[in-house]
SESE-265299 format. One record per atom (N, C-alpha, C): residue number from 1; y, z, x. Coordinates in steps of 0.1 Angstrom, whole numbers. Layout:
<atom><num>NUM</num><Y>Y</Y><Z>Z</Z><X>X</X></atom>
...
END
This chain:
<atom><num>1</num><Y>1697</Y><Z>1604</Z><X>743</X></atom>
<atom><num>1</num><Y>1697</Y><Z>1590</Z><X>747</X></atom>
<atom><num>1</num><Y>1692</Y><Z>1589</Z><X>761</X></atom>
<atom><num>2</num><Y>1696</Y><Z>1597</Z><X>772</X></atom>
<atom><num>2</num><Y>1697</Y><Z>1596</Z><X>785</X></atom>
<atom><num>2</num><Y>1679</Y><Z>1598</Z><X>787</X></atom>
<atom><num>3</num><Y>1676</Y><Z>1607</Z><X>776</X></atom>
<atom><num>3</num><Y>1661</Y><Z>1618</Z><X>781</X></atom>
<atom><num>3</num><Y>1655</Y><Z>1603</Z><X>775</X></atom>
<atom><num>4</num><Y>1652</Y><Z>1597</Z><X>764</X></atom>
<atom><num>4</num><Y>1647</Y><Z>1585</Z><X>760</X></atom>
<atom><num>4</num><Y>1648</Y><Z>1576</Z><X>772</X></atom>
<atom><num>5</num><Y>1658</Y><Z>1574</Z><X>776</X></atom>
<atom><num>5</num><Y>1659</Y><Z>1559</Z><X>783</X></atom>
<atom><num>5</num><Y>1647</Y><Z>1564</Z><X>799</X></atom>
<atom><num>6</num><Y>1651</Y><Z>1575</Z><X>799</X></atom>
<atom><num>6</num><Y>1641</Y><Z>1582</Z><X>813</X></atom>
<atom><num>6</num><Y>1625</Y><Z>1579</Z><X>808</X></atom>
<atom><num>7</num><Y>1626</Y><Z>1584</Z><X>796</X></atom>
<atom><num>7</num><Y>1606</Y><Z>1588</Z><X>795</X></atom>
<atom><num>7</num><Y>1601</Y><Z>1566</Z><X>792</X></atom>
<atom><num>8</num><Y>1609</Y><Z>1558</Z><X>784</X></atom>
<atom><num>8</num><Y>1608</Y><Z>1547</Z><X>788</X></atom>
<atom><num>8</num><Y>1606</Y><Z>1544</Z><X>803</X></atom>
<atom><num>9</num><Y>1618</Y><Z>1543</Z><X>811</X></atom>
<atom><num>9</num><Y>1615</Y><Z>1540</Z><X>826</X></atom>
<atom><num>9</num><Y>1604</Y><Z>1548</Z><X>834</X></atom>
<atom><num>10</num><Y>1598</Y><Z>1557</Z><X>829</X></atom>
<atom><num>10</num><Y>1584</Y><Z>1564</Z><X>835</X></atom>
<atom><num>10</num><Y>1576</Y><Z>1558</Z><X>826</X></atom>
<atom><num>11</num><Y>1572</Y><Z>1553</Z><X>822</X></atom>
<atom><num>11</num><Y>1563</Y><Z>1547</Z><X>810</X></atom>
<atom><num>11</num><Y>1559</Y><Z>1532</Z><X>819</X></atom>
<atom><num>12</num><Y>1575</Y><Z>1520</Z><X>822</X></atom>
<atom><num>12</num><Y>1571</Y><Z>1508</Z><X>830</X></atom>
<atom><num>12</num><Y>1567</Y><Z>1512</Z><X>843</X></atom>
<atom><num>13</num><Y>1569</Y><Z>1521</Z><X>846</X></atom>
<atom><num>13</num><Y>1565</Y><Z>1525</Z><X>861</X></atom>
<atom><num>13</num><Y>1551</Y><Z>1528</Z><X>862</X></atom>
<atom><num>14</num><Y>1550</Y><Z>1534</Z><X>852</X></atom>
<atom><num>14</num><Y>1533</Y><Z>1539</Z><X>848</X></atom>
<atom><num>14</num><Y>1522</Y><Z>1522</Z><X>849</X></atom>
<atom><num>15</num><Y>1528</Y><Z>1519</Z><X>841</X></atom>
<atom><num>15</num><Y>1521</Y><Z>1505</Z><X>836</X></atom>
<atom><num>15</num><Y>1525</Y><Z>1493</Z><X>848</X></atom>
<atom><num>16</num><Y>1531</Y><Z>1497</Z><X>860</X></atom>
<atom><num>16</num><Y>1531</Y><Z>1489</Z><X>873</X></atom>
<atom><num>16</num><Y>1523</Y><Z>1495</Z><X>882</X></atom>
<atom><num>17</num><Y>1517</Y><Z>1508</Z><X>881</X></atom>
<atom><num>17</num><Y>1510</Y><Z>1514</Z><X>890</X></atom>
<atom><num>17</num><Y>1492</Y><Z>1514</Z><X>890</X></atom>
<atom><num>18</num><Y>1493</Y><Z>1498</Z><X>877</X></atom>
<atom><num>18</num><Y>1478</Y><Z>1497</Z><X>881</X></atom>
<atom><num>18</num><Y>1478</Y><Z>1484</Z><X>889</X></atom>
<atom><num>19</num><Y>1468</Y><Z>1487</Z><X>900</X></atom>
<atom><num>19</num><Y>1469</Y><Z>1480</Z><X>910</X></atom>
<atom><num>19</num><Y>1452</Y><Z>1474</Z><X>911</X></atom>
<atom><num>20</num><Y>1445</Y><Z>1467</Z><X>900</X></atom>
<atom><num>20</num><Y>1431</Y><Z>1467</Z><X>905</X></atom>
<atom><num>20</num><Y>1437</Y><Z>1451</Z><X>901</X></atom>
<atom><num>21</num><Y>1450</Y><Z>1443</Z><X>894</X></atom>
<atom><num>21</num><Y>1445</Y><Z>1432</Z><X>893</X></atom>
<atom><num>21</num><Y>1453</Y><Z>1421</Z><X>900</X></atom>
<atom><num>22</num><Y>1457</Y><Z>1429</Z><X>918</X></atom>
<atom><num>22</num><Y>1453</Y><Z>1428</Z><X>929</X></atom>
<atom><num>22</num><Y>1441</Y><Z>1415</Z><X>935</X></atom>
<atom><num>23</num><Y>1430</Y><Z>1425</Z><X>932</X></atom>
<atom><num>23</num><Y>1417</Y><Z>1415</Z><X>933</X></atom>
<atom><num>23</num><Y>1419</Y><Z>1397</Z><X>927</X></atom>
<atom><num>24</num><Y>1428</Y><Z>1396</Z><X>919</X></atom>
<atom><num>24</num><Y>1430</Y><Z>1388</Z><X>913</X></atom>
<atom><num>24</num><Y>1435</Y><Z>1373</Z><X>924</X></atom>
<atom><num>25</num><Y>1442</Y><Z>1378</Z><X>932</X></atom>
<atom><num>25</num><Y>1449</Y><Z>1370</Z><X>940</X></atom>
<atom><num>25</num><Y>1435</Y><Z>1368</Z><X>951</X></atom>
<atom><num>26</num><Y>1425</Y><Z>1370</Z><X>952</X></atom>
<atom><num>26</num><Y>1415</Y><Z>1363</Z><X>962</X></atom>
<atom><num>26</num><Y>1404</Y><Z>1355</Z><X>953</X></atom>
<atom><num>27</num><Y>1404</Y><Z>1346</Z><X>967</X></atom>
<atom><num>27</num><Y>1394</Y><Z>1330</Z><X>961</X></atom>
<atom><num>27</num><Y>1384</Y><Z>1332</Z><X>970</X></atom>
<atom><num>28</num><Y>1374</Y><Z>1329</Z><X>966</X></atom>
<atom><num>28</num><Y>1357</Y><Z>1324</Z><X>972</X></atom>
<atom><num>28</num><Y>1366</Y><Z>1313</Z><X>983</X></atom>
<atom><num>29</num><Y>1360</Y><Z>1317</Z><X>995</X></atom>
<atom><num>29</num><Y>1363</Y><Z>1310</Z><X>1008</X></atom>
<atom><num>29</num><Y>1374</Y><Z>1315</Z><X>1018</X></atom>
<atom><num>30</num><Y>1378</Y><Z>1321</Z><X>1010</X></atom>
<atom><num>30</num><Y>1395</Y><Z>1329</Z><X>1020</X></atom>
<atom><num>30</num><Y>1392</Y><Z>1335</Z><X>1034</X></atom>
<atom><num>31</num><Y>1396</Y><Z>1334</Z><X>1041</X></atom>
<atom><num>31</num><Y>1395</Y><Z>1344</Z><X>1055</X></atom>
<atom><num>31</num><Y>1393</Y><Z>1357</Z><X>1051</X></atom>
<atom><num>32</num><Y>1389</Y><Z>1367</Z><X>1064</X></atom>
<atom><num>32</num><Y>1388</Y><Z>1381</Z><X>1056</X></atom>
<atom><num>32</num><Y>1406</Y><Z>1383</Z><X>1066</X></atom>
<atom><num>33</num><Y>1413</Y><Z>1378</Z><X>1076</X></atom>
<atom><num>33</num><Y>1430</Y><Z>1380</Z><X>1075</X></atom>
<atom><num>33</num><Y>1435</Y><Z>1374</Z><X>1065</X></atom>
<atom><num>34</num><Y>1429</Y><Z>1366</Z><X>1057</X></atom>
<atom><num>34</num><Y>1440</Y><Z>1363</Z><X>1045</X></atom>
<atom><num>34</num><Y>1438</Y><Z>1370</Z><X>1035</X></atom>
<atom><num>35</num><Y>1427</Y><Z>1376</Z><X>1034</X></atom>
<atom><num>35</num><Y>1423</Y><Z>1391</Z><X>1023</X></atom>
<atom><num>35</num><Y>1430</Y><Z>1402</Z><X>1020</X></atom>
<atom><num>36</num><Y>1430</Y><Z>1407</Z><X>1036</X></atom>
<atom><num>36</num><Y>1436</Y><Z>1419</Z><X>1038</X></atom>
<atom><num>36</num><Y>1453</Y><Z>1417</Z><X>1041</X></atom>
<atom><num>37</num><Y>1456</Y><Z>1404</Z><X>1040</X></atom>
<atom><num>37</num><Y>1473</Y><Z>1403</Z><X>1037</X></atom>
<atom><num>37</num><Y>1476</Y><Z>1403</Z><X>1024</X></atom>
<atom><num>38</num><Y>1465</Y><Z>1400</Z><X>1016</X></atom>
<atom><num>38</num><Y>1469</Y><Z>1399</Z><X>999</X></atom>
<atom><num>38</num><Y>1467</Y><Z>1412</Z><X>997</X></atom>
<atom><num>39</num><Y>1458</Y><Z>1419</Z><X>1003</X></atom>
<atom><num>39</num><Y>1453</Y><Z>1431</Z><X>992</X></atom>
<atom><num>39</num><Y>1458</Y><Z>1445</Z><X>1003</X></atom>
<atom><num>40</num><Y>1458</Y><Z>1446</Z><X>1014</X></atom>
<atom><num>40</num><Y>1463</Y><Z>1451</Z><X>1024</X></atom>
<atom><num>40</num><Y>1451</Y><Z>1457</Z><X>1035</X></atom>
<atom><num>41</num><Y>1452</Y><Z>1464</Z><X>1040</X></atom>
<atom><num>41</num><Y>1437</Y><Z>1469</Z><X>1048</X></atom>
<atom><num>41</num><Y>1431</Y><Z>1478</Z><X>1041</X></atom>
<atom><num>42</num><Y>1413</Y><Z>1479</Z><X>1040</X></atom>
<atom><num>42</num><Y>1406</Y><Z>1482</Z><X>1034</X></atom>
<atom><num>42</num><Y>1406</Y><Z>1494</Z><X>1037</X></atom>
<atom><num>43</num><Y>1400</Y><Z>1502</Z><X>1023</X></atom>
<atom><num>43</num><Y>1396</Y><Z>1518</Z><X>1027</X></atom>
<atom><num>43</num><Y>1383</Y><Z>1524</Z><X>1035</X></atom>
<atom><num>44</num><Y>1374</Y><Z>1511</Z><X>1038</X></atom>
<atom><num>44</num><Y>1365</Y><Z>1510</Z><X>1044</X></atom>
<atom><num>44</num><Y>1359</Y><Z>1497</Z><X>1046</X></atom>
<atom><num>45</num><Y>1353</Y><Z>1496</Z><X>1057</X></atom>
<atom><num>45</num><Y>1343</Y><Z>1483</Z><X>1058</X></atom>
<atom><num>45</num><Y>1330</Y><Z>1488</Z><X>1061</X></atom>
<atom><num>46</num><Y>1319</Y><Z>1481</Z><X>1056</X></atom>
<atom><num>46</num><Y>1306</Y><Z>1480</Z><X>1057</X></atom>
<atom><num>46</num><Y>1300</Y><Z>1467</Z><X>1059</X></atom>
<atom><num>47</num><Y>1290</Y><Z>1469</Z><X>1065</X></atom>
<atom><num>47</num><Y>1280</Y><Z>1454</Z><X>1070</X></atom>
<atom><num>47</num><Y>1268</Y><Z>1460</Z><X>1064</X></atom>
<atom><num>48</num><Y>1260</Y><Z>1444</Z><X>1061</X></atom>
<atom><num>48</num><Y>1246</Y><Z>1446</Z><X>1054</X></atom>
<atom><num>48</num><Y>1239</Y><Z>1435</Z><X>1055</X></atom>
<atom><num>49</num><Y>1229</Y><Z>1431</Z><X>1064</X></atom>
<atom><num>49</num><Y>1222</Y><Z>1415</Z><X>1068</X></atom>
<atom><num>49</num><Y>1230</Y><Z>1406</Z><X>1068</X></atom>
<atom><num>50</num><Y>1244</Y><Z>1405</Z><X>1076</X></atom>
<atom><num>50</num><Y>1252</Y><Z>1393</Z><X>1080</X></atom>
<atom><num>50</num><Y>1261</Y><Z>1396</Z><X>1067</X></atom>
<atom><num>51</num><Y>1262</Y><Z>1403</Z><X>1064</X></atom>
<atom><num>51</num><Y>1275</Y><Z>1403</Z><X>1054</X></atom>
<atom><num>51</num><Y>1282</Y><Z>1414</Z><X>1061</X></atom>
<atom><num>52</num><Y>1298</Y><Z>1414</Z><X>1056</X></atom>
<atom><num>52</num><Y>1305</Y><Z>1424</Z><X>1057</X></atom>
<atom><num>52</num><Y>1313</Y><Z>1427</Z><X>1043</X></atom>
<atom><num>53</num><Y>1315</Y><Z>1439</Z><X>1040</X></atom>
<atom><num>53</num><Y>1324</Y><Z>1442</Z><X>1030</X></atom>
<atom><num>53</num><Y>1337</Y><Z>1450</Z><X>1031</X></atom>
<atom><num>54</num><Y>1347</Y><Z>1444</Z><X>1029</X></atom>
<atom><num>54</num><Y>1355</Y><Z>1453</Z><X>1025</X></atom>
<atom><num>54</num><Y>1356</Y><Z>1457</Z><X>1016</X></atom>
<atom><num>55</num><Y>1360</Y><Z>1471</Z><X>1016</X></atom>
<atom><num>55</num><Y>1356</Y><Z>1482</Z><X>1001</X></atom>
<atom><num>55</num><Y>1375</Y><Z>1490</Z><X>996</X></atom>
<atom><num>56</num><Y>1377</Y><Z>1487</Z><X>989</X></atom>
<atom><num>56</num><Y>1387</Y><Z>1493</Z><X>981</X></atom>
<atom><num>56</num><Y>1390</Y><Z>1503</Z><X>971</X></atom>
<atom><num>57</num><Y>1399</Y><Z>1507</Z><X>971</X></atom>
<atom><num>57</num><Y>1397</Y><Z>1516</Z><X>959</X></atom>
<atom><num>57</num><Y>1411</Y><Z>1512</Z><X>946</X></atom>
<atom><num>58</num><Y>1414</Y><Z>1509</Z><X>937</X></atom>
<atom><num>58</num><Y>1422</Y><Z>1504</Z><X>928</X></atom>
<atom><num>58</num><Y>1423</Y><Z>1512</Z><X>916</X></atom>
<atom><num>59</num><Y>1436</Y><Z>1514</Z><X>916</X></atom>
<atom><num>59</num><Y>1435</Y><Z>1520</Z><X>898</X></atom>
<atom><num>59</num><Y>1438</Y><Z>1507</Z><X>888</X></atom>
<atom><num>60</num><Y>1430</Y><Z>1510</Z><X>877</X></atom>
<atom><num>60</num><Y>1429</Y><Z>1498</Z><X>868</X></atom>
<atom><num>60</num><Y>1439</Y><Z>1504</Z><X>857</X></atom>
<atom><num>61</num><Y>1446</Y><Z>1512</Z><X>855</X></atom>
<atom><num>61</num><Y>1454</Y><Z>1513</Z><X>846</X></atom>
<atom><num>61</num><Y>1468</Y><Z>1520</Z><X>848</X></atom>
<atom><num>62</num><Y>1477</Y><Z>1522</Z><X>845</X></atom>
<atom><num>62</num><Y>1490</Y><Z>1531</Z><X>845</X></atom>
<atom><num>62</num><Y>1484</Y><Z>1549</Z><X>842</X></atom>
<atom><num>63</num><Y>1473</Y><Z>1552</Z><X>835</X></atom>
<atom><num>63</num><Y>1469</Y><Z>1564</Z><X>828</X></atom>
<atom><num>63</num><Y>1465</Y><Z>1568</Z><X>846</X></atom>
<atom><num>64</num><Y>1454</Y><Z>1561</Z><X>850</X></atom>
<atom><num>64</num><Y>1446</Y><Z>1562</Z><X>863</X></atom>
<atom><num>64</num><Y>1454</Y><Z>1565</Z><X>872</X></atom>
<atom><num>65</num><Y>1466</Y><Z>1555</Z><X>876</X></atom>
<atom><num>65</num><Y>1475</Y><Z>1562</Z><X>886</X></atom>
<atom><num>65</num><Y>1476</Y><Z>1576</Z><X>886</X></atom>
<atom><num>66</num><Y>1482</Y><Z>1579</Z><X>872</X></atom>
<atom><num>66</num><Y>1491</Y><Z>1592</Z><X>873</X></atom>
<atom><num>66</num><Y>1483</Y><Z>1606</Z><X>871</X></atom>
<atom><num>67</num><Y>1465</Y><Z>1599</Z><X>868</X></atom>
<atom><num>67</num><Y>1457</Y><Z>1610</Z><X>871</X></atom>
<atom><num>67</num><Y>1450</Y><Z>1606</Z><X>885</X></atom>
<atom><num>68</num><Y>1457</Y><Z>1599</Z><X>887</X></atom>
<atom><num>68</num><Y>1450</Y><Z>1595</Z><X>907</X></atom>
<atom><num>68</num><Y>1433</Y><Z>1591</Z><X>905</X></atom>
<atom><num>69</num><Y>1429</Y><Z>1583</Z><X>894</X></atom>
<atom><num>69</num><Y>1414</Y><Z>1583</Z><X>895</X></atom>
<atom><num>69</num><Y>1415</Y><Z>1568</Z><X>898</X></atom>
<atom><num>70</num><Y>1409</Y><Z>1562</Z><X>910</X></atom>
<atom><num>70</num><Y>1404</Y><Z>1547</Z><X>916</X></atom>
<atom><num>70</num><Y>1390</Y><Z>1545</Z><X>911</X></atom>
<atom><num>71</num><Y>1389</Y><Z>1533</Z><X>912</X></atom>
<atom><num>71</num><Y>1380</Y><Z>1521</Z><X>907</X></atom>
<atom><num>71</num><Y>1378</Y><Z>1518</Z><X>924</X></atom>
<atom><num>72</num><Y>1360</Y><Z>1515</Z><X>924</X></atom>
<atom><num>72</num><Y>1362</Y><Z>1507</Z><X>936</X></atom>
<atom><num>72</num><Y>1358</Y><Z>1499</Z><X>936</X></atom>
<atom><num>73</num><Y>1363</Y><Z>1485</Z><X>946</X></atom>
<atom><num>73</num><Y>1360</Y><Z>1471</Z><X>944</X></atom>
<atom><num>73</num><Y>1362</Y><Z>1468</Z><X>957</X></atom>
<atom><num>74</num><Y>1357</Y><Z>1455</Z><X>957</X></atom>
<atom><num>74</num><Y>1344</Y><Z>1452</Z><X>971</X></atom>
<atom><num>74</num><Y>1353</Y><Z>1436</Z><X>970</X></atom>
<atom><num>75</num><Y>1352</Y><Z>1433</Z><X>985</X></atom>
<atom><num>75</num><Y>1353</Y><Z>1416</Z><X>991</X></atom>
<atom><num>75</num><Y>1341</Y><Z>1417</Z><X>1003</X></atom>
<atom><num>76</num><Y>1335</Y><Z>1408</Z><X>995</X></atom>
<atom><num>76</num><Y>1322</Y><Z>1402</Z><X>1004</X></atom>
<atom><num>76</num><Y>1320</Y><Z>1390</Z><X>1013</X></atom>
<atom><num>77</num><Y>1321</Y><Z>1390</Z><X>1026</X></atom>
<atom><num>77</num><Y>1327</Y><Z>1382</Z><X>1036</X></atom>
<atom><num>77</num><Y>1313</Y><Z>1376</Z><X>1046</X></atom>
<atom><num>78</num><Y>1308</Y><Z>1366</Z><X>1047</X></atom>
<atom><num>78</num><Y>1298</Y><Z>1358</Z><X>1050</X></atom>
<atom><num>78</num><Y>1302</Y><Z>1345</Z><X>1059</X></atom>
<atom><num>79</num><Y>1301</Y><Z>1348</Z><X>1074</X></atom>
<atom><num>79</num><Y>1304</Y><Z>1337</Z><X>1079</X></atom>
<atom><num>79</num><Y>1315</Y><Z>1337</Z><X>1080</X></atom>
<atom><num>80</num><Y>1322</Y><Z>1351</Z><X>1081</X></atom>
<atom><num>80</num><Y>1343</Y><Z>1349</Z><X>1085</X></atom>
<atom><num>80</num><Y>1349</Y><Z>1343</Z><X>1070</X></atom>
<atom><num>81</num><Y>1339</Y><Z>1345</Z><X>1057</X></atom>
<atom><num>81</num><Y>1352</Y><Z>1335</Z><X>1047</X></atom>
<atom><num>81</num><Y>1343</Y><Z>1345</Z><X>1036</X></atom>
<atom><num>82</num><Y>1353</Y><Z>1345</Z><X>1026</X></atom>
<atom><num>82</num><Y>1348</Y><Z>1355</Z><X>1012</X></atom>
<atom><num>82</num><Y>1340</Y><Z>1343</Z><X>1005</X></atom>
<atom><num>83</num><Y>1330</Y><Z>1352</Z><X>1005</X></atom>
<atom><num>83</num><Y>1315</Y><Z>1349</Z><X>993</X></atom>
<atom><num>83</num><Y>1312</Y><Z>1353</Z><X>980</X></atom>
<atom><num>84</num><Y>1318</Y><Z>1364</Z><X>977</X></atom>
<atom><num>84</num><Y>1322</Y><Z>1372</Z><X>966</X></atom>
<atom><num>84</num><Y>1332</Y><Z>1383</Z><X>961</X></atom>
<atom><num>85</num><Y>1337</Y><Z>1388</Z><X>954</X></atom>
<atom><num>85</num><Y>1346</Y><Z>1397</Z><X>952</X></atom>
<atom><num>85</num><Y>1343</Y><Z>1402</Z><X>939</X></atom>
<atom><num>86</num><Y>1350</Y><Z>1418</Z><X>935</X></atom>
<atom><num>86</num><Y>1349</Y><Z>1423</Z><X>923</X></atom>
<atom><num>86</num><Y>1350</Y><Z>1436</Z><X>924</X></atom>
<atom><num>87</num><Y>1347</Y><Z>1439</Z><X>910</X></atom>
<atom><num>87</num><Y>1342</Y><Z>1456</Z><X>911</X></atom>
<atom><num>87</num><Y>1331</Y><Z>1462</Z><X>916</X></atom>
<atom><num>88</num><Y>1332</Y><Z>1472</Z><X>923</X></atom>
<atom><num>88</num><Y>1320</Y><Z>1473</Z><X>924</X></atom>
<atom><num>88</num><Y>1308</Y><Z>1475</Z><X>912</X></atom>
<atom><num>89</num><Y>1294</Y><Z>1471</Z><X>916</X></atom>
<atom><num>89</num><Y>1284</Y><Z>1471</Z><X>902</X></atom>
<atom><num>89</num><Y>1287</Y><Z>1460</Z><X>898</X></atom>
<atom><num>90</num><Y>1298</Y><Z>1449</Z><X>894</X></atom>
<atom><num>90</num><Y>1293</Y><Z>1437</Z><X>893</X></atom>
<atom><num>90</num><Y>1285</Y><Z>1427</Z><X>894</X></atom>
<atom><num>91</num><Y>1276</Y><Z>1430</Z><X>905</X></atom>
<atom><num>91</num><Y>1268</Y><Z>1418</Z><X>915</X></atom>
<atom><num>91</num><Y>1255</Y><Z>1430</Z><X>915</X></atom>
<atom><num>92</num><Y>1248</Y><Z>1435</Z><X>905</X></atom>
<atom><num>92</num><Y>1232</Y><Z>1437</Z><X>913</X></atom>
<atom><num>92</num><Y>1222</Y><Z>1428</Z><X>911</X></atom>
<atom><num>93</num><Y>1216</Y><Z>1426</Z><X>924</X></atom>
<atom><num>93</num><Y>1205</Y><Z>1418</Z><X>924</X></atom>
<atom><num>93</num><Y>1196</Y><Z>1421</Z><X>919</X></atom>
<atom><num>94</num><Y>1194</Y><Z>1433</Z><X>915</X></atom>
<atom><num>94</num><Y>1183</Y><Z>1442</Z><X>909</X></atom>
<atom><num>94</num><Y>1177</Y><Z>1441</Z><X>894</X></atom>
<atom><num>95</num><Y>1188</Y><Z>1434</Z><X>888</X></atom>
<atom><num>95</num><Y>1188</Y><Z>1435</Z><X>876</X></atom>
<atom><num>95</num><Y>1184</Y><Z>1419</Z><X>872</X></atom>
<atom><num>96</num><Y>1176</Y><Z>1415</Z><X>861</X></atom>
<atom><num>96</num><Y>1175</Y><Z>1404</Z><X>853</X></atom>
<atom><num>96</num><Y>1184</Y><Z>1399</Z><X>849</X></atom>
<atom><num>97</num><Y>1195</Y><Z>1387</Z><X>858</X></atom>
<atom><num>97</num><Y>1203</Y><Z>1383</Z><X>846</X></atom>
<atom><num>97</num><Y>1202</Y><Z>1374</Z><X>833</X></atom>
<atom><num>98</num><Y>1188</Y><Z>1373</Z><X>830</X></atom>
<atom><num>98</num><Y>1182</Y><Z>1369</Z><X>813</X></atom>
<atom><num>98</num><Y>1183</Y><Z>1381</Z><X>807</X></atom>
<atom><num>99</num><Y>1179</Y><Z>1397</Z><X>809</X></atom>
<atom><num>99</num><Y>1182</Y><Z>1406</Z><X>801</X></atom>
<atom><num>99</num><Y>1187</Y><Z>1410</Z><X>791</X></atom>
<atom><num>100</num><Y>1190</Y><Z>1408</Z><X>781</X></atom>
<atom><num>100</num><Y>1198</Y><Z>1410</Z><X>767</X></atom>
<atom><num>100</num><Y>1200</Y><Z>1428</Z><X>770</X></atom>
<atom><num>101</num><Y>1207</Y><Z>1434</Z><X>773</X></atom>
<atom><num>101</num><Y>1207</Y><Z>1449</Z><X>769</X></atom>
<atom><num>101</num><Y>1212</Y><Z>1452</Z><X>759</X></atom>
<atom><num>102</num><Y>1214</Y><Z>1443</Z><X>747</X></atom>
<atom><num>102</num><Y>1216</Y><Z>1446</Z><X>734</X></atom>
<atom><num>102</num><Y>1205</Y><Z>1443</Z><X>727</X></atom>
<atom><num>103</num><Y>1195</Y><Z>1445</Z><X>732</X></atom>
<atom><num>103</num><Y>1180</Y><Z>1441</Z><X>725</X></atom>
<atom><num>103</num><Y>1172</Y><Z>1452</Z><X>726</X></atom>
<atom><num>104</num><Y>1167</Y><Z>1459</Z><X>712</X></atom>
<atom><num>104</num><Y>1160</Y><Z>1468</Z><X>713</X></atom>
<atom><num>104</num><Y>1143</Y><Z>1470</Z><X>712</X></atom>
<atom><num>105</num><Y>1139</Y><Z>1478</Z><X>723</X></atom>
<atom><num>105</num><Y>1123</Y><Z>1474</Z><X>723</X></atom>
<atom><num>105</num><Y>1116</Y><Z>1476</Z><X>705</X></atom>
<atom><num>106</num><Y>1105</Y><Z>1471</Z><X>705</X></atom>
<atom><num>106</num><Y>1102</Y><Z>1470</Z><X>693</X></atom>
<atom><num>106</num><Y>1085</Y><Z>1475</Z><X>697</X></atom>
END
């Protein structure tokens, strides 16, 4: 009974220890101090033509914690206020967003 109720309580603990939906609590416009009090200080910052990013690392699942593998996700800050956020790979400019990649060449 005792060993059950334990492997339960490591189970909710597991499933509190994903931390990517976090990101969740920031809005387009925030300060980058009111960022870094929701989400805490970054694992790195970068700049790139008048942007800055803060860069994070998040586990998206309870499994990820307990194998320690992060997700990284980005707040993009223009002008002292967030301009975008997400995961990283979300946002390439590179890519067509008309593109169907469920479309096969013929």
């Amino acid at each position: 009974m005792v060993r059950s109720a334990l492997v339960i309580l490591f189970a909710v603990a597991l499933i509190g220890c994903a931390t990517s939906n976090r990101i969740n609590s920031v809005s387009i416009g925030m300060t980058k101090q009111e960022v870094i009090s929701v989400l805490g200080p970054p694992t790195s910052i970068s700049a790139k033509e008048g942007a800055e990013y803060l860069n994070y690392r998040f586990f998206e699942t309870g499994l990820a914690a307990y194998h320690g593998i992060t997700s990284p996700y980005f707040v993009r800050i223009i002008n002292g206020k967030v301009e975008s956020y997400g995961r990283l790979g979300d946002f390439d400019s590179t890519k067509d967003p008309t593109l169907n990649i469920n479309m096969k060449e013929k």
